[in-house]
Structure formats: structure tokens, C-alpha cells
C-alpha positions in Angstrom: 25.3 -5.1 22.9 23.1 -8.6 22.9 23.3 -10.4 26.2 22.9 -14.2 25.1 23.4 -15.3 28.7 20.6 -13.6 30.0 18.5 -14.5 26.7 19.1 -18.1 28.1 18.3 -17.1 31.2 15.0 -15.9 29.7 14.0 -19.0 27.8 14.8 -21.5 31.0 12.6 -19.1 33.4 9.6 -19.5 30.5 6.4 -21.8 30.9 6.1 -25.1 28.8 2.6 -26.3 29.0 2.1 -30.0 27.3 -1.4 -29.9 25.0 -2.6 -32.2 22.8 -3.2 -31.0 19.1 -7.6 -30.5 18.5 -6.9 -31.5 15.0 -4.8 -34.0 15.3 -4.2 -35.1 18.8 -0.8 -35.2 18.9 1.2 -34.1 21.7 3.1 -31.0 21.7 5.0 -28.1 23.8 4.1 -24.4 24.1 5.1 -21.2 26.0 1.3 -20.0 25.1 -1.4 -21.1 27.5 -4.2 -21.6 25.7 -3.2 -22.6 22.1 -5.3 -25.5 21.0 -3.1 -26.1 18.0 0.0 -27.6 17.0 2.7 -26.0 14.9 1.5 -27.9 11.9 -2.2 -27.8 11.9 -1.7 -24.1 12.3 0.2 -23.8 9.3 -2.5 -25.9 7.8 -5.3 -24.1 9.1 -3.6 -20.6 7.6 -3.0 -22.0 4.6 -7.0 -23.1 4.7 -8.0 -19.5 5.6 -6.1 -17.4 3.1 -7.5 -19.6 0.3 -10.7 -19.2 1.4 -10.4 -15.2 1.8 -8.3 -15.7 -1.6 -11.9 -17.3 -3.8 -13.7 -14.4 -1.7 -11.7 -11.7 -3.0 -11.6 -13.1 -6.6 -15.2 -13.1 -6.7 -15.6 -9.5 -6.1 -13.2 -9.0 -8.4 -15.2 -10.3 -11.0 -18.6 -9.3 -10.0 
């Protein structure tokens, strides 16, 4: 059986560090230490990366 009380429990007892977005600079809250990134940008930054791996697998493709 799911205990929701003590999956509560779990999220109050977690760490929230305040960081400021490298890309953007805005202000956001994490449970992660050393993320440098906010929710967004991340997103952004994924999106960015699997294009770029995307072209470099095309071009193979055709070579």
C-alpha cells in the first residue's frame, strides 16, 4: 500500500537551495545542489542538443 503521509513527510524533510538561472538569471528553487539551470533553459538546452546530435546523425546517414 502507498503511504502519502510519509511521502509528505519526505518532501518537507528535502533541501531547497535558491540559484540563479546561468542562462537566464532568473531565480529558481531546487532539491539538486549543484544544478546551474532552470527548468526552462534546460528544456531549451535539450532541445538544442538533440538537434544538434539530430544534423550529426543525418549526415552520416548520407555520407
Amino acid at each position: 500500500m502507498y503511504d502519502y503521509d510519509g511521502l509528505i513527510r519526505e518532501t518537507l524533510k528535502m533541501k531547497l537551495y535558491k540559484k540563479i538561472c546561468k542562462k537566464c538569471g532568473k531565480v529558481f528553487l531546487t532539491d539538486v545542489r549543484n544544478q546551474r539551470l532552470c527548468k526552462f533553459c534546460r528544456i531549451e538546452n535539450r532541445e538544442e542538443t538533440n538537434r544538434k546530435y539530430e544534423l550529426k546523425r543525418r549526415e552520416k546517414v548520407v555520407k
